[in-house]
Every structure is written in C-alpha cells, then in structure tokens.
C-alpha positions in Angstrom: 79.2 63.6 116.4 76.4 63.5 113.6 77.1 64.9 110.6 74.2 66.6 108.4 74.2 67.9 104.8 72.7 71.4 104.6 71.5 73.0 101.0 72.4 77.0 101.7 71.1 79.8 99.1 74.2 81.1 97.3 73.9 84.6 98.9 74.2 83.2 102.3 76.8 80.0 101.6 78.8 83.5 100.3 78.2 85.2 103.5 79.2 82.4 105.4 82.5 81.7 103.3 83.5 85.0 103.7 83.3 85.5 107.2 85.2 81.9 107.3 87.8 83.5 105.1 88.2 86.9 107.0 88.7 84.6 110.4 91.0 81.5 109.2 88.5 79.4 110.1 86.9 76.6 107.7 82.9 77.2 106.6 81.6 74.2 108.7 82.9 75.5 111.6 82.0 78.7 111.1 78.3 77.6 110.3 78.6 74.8 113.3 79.4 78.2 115.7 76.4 80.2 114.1 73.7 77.5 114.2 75.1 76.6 118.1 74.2 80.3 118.6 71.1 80.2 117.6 69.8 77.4 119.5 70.9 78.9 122.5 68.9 82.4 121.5 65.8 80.0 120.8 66.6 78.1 123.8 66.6 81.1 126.1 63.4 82.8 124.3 61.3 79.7 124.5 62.1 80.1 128.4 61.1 83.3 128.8 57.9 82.7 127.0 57.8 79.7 129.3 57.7 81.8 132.0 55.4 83.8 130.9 
C-alpha cells in the first residue's frame, strides 16, 4: 500500500475526527473509506458522461 500525507482545513480534519470518534474507528480509515467513495462516484459519473 502507498501511504500519502494529506494537509485538511481544520473544519473538515474536525468533521472527519468526529465521525471517527462517534464509530470507533481511527481518522485514516475513516478518511481512506470516504476518499474510496468518491472515486467510485467519479468513476461511475465519468462513465455515464462517457456514454453520453
């Protein structure tokens, strides 16, 4: 696996820390799960445009 360094604006690192928090899960993978989601929401729009 590759591992990046991301710079986050406090108001969203917060976000992200407390949705970690409220779900026992740690921020990275909580930000891992969110950025995996929205590849596969760009992923699937670039395909319809595609089609298009």
């Amino acid at each position: 696996m590759t591992e990046v360094t991301l710079q986050l604006e406090d108001a969203v690192a917060l976000f992200y820390r407390r949705i970690a928090a409220a779900k026992g899960f740690p921020l990275e993978q909580v930000l891992c799960d969110a950025l995996f989601k929205l590849a596969g929401e760009l992923s699937l729009q670039a395909l319809r445009t595609e089609r298009q």
